[in-house]
C-alpha positions as a Markdown table, in Angstrom:
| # | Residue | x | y | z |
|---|---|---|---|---|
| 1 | Unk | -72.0 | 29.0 | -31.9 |
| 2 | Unk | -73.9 | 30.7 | -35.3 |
| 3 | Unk | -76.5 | 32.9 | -34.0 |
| 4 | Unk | -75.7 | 33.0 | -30.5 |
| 5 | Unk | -73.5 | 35.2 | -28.3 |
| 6 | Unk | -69.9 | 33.9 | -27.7 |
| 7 | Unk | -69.1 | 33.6 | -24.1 |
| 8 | Unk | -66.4 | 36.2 | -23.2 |
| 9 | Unk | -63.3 | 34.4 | -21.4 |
| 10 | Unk | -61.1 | 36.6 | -19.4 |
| 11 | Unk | -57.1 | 35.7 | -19.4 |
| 12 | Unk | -54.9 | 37.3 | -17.0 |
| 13 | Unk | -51.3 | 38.5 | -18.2 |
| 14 | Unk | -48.3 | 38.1 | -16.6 |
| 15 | Unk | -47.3 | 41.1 | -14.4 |
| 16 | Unk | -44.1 | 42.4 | -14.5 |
| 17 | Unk | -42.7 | 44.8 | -11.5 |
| 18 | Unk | -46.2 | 45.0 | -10.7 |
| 19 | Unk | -46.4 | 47.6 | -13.3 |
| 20 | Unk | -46.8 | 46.0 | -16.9 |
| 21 | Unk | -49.0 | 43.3 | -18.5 |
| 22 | Unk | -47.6 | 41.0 | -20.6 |
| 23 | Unk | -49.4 | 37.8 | -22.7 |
| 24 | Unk | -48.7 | 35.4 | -25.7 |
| 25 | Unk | -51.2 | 35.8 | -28.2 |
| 26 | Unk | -51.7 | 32.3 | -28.1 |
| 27 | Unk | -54.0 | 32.1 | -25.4 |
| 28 | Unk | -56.0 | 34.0 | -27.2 |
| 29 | Unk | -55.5 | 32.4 | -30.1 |
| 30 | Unk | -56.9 | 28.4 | -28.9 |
| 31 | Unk | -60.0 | 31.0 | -27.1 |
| 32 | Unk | -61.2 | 31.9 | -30.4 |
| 33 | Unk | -60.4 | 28.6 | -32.5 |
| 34 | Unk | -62.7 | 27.5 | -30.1 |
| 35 | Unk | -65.7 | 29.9 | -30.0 |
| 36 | Unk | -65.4 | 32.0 | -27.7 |
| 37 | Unk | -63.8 | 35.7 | -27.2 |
| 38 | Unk | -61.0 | 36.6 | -25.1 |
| 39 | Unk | -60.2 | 39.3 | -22.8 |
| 40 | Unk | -57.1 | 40.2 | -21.2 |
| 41 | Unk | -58.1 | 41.3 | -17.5 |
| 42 | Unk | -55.8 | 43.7 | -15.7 |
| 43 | Unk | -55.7 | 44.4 | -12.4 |
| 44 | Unk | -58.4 | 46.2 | -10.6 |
| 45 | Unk | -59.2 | 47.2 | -7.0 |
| 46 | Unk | -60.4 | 44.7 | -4.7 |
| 47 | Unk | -63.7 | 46.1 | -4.4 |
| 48 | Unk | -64.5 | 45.7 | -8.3 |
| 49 | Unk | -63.5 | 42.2 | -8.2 |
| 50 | Unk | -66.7 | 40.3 | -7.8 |
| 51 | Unk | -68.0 | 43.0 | -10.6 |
| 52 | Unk | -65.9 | 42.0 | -13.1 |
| 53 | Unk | -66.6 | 38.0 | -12.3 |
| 54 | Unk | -70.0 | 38.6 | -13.0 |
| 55 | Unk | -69.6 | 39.9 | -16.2 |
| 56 | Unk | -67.0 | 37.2 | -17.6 |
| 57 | Unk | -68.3 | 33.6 | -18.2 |
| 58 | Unk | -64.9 | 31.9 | -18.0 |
| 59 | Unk | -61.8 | 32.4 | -16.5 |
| 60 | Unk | -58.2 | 31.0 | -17.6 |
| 61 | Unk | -55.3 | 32.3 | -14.9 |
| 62 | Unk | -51.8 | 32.1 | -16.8 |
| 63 | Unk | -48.0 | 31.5 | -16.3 |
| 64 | Unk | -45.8 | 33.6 | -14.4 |
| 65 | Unk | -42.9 | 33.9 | -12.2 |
| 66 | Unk | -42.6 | 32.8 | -8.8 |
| 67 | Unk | -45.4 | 32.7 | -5.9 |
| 68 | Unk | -44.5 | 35.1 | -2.7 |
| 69 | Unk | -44.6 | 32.0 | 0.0 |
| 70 | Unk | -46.3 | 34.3 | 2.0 |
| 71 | Unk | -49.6 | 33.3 | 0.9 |
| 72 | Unk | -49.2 | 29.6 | 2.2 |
| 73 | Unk | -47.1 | 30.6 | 5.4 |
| 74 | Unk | -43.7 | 30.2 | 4.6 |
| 75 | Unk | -40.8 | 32.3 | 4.7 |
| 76 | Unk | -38.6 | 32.8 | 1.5 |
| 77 | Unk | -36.4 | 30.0 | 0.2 |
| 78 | Unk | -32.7 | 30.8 | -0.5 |
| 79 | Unk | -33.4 | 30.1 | -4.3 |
| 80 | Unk | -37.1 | 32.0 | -4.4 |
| 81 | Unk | -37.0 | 33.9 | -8.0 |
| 82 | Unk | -38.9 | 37.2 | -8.4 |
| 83 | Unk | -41.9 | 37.6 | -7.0 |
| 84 | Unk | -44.5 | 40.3 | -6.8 |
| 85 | Unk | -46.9 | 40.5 | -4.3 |
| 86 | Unk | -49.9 | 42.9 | -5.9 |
| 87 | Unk | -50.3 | 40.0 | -8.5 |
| 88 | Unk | -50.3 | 37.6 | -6.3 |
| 89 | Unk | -52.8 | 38.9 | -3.9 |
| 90 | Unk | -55.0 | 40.1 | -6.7 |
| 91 | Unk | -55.0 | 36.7 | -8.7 |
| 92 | Unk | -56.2 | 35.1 | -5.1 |
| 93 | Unk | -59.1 | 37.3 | -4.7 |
| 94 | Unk | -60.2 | 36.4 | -8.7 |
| 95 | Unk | -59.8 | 33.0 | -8.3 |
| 96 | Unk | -61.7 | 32.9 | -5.3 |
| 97 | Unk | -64.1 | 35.2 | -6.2 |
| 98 | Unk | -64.5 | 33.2 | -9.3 |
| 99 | Unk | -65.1 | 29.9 | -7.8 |
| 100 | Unk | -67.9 | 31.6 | -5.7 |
| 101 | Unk | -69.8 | 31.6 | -8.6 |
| 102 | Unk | -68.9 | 28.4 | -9.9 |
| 103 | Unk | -68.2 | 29.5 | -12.9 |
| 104 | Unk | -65.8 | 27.4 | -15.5 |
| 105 | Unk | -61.9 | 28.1 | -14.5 |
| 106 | Unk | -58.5 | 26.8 | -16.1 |
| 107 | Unk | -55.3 | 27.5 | -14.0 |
| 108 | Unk | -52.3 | 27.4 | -16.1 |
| 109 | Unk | -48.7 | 26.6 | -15.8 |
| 110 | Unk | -48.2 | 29.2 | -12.7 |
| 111 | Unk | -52.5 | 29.3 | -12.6 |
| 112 | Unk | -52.3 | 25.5 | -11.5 |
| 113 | Unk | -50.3 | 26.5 | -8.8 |
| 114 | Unk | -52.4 | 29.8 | -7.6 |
| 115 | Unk | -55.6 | 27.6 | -7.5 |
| 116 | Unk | -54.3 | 25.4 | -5.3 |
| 117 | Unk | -52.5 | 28.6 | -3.0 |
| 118 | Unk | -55.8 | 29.7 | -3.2 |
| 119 | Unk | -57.5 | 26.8 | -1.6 |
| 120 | Unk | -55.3 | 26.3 | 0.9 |
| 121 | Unk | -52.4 | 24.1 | -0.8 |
| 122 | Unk | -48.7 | 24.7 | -0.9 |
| 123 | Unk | -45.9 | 25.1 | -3.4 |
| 124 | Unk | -42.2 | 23.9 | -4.2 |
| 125 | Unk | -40.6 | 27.4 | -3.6 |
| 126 | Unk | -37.9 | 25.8 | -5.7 |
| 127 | Unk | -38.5 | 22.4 | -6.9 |
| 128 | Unk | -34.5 | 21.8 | -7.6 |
| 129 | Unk | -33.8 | 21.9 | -3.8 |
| 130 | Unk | -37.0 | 20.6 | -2.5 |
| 131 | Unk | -38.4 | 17.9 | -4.3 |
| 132 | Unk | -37.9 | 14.6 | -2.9 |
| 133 | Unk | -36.5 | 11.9 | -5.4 |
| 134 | Unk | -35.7 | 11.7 | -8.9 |
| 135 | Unk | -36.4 | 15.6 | -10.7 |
| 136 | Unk | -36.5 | 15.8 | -14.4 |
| 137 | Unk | -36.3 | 18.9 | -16.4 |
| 138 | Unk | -39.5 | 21.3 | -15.9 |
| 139 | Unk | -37.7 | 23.9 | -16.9 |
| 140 | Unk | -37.2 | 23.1 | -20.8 |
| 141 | Unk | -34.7 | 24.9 | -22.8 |
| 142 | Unk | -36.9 | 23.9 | -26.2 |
| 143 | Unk | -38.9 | 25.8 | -28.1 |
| 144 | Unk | -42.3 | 25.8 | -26.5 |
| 145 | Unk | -44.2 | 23.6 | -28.8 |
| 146 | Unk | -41.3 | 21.1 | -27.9 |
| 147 | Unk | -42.8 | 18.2 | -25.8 |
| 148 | Unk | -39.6 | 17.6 | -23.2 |
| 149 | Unk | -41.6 | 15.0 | -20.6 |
| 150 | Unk | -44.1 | 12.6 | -20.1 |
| 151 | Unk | -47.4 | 13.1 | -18.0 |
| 152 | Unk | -49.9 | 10.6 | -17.4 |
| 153 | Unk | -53.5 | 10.9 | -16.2 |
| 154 | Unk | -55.6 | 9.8 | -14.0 |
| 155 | Unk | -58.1 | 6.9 | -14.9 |
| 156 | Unk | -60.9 | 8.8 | -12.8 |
| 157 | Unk | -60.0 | 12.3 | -14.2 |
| 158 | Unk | -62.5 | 14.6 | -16.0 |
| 159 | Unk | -59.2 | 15.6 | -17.7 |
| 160 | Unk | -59.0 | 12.1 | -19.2 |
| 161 | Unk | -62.2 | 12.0 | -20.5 |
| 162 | Unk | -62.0 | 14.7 | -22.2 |
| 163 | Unk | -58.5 | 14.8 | -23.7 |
| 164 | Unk | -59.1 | 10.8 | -24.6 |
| 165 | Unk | -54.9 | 10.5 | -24.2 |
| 166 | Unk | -53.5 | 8.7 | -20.9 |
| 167 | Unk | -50.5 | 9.4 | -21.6 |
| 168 | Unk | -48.2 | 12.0 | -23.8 |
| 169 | Unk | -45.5 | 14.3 | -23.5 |
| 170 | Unk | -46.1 | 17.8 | -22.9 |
| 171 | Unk | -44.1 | 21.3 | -22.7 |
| 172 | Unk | -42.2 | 22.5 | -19.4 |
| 173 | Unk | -41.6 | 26.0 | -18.1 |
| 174 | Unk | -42.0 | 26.6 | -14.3 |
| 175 | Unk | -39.3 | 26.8 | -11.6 |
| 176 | Unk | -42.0 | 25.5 | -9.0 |
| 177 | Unk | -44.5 | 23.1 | -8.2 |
| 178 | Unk | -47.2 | 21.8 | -6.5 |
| 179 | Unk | -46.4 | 20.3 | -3.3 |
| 180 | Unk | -49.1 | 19.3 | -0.6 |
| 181 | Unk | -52.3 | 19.7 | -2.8 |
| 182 | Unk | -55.7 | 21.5 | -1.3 |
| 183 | Unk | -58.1 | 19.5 | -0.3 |
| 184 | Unk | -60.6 | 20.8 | -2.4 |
| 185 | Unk | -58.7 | 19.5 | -5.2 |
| 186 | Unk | -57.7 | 16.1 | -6.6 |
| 187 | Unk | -55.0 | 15.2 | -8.9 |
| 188 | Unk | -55.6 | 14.3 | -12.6 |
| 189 | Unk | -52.3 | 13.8 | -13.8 |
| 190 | Unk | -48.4 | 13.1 | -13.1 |
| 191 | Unk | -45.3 | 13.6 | -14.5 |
| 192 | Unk | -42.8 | 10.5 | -14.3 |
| 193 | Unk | -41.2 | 11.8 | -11.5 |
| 194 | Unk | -44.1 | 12.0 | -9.7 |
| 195 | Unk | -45.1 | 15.8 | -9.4 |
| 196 | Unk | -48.7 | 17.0 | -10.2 |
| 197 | Unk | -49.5 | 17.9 | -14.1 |
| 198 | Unk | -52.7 | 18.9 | -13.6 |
| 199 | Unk | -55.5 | 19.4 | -10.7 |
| 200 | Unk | -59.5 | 19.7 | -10.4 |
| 201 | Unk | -62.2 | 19.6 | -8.6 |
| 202 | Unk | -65.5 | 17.7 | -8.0 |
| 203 | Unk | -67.1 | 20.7 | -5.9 |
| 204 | Unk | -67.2 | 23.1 | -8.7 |
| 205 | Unk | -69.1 | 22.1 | -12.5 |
| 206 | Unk | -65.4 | 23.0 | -13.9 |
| 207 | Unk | -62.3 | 23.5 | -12.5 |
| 208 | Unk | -59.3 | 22.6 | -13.3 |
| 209 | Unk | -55.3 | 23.1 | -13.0 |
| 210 | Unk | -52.7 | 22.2 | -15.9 |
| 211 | Unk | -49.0 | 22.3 | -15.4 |
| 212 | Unk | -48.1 | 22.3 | -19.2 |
| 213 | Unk | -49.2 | 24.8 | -21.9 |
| 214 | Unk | -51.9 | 22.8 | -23.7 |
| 215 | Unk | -52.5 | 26.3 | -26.0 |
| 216 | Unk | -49.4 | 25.9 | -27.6 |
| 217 | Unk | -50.6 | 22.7 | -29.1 |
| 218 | Unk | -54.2 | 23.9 | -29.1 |
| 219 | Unk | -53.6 | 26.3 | -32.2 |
| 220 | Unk | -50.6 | 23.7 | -33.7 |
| 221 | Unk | -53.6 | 21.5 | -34.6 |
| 222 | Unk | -53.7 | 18.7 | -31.8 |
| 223 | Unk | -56.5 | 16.7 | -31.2 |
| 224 | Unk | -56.4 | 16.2 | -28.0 |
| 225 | Unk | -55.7 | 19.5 | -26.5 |
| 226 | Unk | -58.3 | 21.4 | -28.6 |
| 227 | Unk | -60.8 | 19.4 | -26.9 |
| 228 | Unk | -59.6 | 20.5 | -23.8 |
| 229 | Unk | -60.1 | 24.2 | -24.9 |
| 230 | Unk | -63.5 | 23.3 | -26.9 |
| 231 | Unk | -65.0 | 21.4 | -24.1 |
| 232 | Unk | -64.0 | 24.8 | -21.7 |
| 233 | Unk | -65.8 | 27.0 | -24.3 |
| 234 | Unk | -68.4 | 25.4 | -24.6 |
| 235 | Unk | -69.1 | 24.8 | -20.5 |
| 236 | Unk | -68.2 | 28.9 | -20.5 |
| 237 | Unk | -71.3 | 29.2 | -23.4 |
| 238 | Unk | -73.4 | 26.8 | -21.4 |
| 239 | Unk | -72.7 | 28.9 | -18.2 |
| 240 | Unk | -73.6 | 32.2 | -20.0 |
| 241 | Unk | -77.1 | 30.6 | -21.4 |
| 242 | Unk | -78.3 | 29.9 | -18.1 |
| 243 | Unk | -77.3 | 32.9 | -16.7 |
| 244 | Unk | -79.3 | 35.1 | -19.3 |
């Protein structure tokens, strides 16, 4: 991108008690390998929202804790971690405000399952309890460039297409899941157990959901997932040209 603006990409951070921001540099990190420039978005008020979509040409919504079941219309599970609602609530209104403009969006890990919240899909408030059949471990003890489980894609998925992998293993860190999916959304990839990896759309030029933490493998120097992040940039850079 020599000679040309890079597109800026906004990256939420975790929130913690609703009061502090927290985010692993490598997000960041697989952004700028890339091309583009990242920028940590806090929370603002509700009415500066579609403000600050407008100036941001990409958007990746990250990991997290737990979703308050609120949002989907169910009360709290026995085994529901820590949740906290202003996030929650906040990260809703960005996505949505976000997709308004059809601008390109990754969800990950915990921004998988906001995207589909946020388009009218539910969640595993704990996937231990409520998952139906055979679970294997999502919640990996490993280091987090360890790959503990398998995901496969779909044939038809914009995910496969670009990664060029069908199958692999990938990293695991979330307590829930994706249960009934929106249907605005398709699924693009599996675990061997059966629960969704990864989710997009064919409404929107570029949207899409991943369970696992592509970034960490991004900036480790594989292939495949720094053509995930390269082909976001560079839809994000695309966005930004036609929009000046």
């Amino acid at each position: 991108m020599k000679n040309k603006k890079k597109p800026v990409i906004g990256i939420t951070a975790r929130v913690e008690k609703d009061q502090t921001y927290a985010l692993d540099p490598v997000y960041g990190k697989a952004i700028l390998q890339s091309g583009g420039l990242p920028l940590i978005v806090p929370i603002v008020d509700e009415e500066d929202i579609p403000a600050l979509c407008e100036r941001l040409d990409g958007l990746i919504v990250t990991g997290g804790g737990d979703i308050n079941p609120t949002l989907y219309g169910e009360e709290p599970h026995l085994r529901l971690g820590a949740v906290y609602p202003g996030s929650d609530l906040y990260e809703k209104e960005l996505i949505l405000n976000f997709l308004k403009l059809d601008k390109p969006f990754i969800g990950m890990c915990r921004g998988l399952q906001m995207l589909n919240i946020s388009l009218g899909g539910t969640n595993y408030q704990d996937l231990e309890s409520q998952f139906e059949g055979t679970l294997y471990q999502h919640k990996q003890m490993a280091l987090r460039t360890h790959r503990t489980h398998s995901v496969t894609l779909e044939d038809d998925s914009q995910l496969l297409s670009i990664m060029g992998e069908k199958s692999f293993h990938v990293n695991s860190f979330h307590h829930q899941g994706v249960k009934d999916v929106s249907k605005e959304l398709k699924v693009a990839a599996r675990a061997a157990d059966g629960l969704v990896e990864a989710l997009e759309s064919d409404k929107y030029q570029f949207v899409m959901g991943i369970q696992w933490h592509p970034e960490e493998f991004a900036v480790e120097g594989d292939e495949a997932s720094k053509k995930l992040f390269d082909r976001f940039v560079k839809e994000c850079a695309r966005d930004k040209d036609q929009n000046q």
